[in-house]
C-alpha positions as CSV (number, residue, x, y, z in Angstrom):
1,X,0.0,0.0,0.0
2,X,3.2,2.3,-0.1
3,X,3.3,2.7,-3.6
4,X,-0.4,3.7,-3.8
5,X,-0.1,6.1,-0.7
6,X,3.1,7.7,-2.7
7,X,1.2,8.2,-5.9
8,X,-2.6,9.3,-4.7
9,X,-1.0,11.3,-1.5
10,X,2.5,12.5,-2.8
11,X,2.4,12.9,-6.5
12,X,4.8,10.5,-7.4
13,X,5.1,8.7,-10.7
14,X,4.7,5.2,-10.5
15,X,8.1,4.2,-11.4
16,X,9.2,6.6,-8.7
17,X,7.1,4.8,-6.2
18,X,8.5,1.7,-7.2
19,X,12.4,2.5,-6.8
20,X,11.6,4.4,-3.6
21,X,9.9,1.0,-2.3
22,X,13.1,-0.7,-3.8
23,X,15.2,1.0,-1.1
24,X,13.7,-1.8,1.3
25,X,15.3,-4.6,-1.1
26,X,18.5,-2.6,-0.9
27,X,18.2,-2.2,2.8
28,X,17.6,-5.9,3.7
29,X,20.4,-7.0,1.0
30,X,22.7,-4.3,2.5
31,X,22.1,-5.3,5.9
32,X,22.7,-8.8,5.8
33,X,25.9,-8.9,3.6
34,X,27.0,-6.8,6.6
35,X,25.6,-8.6,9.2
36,X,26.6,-12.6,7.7
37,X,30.0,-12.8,9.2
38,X,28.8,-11.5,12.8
39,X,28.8,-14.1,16.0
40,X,28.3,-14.3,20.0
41,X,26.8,-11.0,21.2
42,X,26.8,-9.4,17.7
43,X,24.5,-12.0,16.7
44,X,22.0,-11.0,19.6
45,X,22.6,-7.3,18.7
46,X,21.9,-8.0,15.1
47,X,18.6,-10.3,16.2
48,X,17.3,-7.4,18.6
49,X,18.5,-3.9,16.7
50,X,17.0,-5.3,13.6
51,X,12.9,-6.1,14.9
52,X,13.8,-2.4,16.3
53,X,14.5,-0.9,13.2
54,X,11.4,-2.8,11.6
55,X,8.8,-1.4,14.8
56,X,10.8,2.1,14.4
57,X,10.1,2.1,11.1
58,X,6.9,0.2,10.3
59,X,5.6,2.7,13.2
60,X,7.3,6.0,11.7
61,X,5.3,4.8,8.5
62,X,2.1,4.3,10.4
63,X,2.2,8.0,11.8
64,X,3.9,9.9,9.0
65,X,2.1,8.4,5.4
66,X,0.2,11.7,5.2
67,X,2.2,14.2,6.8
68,X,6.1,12.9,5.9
69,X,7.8,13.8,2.4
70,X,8.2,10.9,-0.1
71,X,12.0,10.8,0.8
72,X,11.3,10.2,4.4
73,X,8.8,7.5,3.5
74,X,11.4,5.8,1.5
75,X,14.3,6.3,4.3
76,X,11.7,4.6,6.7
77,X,10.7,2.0,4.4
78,X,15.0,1.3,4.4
79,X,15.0,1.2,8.0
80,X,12.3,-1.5,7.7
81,X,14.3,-3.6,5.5
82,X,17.7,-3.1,7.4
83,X,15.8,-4.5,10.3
84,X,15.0,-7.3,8.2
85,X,18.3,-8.1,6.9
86,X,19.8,-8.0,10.0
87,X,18.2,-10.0,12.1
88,X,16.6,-12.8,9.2
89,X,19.4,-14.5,8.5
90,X,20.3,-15.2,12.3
91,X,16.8,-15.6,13.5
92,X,17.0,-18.2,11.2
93,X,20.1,-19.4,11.8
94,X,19.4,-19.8,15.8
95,X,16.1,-21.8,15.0
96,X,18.3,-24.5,13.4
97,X,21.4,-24.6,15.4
98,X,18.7,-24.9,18.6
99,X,16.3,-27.4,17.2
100,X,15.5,-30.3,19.6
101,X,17.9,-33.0,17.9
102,X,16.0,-35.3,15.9
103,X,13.7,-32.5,14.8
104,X,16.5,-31.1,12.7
105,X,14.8,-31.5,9.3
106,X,10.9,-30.6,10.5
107,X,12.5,-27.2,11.9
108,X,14.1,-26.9,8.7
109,X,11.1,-27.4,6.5
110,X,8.8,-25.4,8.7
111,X,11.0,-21.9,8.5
112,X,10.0,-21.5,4.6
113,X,6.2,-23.0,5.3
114,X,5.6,-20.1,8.1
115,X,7.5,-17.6,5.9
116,X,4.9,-18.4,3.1
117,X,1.6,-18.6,5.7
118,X,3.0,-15.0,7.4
119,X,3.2,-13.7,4.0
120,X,-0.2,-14.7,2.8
121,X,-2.3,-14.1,5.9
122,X,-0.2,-10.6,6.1
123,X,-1.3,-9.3,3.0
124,X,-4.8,-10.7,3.1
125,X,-5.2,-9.0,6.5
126,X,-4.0,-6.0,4.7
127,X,-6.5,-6.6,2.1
128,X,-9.3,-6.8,4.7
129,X,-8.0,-3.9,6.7
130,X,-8.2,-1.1,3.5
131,X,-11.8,-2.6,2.4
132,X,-12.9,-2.0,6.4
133,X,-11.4,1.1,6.1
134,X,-13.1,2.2,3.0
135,X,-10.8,1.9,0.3
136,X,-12.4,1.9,-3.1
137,X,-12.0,1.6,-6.7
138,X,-12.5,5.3,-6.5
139,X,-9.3,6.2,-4.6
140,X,-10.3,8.9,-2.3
141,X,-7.1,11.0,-1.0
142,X,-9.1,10.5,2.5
143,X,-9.8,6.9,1.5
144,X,-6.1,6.0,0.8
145,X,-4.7,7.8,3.6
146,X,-7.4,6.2,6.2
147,X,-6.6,2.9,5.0
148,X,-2.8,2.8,4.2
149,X,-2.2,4.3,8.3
150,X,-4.4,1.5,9.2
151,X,-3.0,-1.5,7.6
152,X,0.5,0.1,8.4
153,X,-0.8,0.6,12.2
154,X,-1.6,-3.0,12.3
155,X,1.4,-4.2,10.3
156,X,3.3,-2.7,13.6
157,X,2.1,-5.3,15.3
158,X,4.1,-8.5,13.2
159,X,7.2,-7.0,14.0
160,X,6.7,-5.9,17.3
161,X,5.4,-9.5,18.3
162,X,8.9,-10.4,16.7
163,X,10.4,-8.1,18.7
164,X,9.5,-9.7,22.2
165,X,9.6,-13.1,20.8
166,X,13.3,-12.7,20.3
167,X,13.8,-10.8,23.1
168,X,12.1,-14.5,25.3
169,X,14.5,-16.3,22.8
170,X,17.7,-14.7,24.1
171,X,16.6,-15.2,27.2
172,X,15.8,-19.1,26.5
173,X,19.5,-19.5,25.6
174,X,22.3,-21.3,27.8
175,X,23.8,-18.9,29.6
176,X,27.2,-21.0,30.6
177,X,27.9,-22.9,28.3
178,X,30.9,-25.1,28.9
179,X,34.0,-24.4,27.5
180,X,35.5,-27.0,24.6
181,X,37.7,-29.9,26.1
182,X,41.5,-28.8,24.8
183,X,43.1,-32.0,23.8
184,X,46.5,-33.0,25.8
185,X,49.6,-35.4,24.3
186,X,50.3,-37.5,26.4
187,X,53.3,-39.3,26.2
């Protein structure tokens, strides 16, 4: 709803709407080249900075569709998809390397099956969110501002759920783990 809202409330070209929705691409790619090689406690920074950056800027969205300047929109929309690239990947990866053993392969082939179920009950909750909120074939500048602050007010809440759930993750990890067993010659 992002490209609408920048076309019907800010004037901009379609193709302009597009590339400034691009910068979230850039962001997420940007991020997680960056963010690949990290480990220990920049892996937990990485994991909690990033759902911050998405609620920061899903939220900044939320409260600034109407009233921001297309640039800001797009800078928020890159916050959104740094948060994504860094914390994905190692989200991701801490879901494997803690799955219950034996349940190695079930964890691995339910990551993409919830990625796919988030992303279709996300946008049809979108989709149900801007008809509730009047959005019509007419395309109202009321209409489309009404419903793109809702759906991004309630799109808030996916990554702020995220948010907490890593924040409980973190706090599900071993906190001492013992140290490797240095092998001795003996002889």
């Amino acid at each position: 709803f992002l490209p609408l809202a920048l076309q019907e409330l800010h004037g901009q070209s379609p193709i302009v709407a597009g590339y400034m929705m691009a910068i979230l691409a850039i962001g997420w790619t940007a991020a997680a080249v960056f963010t690949a090689k990290w480990q220990g406690r920049m892996v937990i920074a990485a994991m909690v900075c990033g759902m911050a950056f998405c609620v920061i800027g899903l939220a900044g969205l939320a409260f600034g569709v109407t009233t921001l300047s297309p640039y800001a929109i797009a800078a928020l929309n890159g916050l959104v998809g740094i948060g994504l690239g860094s914390s994905n990947l190692h989200v991701v990866a801490a879901a494997m390397r803690h799955a219950a053993p034996g349940e190695e392969s079930i964890t691995a082939s339910s990551i993409p099956t919830m990625r796919s179920l988030g992303i279709a009950f996300g946008a049809a909750a979108a989709g149900a969110v801007a008809n509730a909120a009047g959005l019509t074939d007419a395309l109202g500048k009321a209409d489309v501002a009404r419903a793109v602050t809702l759906v991004l007010s309630w799109g808030t809440l996916a990554p702020l759920c995220g948010f907490v759930f890593v924040l409980r993750f973190i706090t599900l990890l071993p906190r001492n783990r013992p140290a490797p067993a240095i092998p001795t010659k003996v002889g």
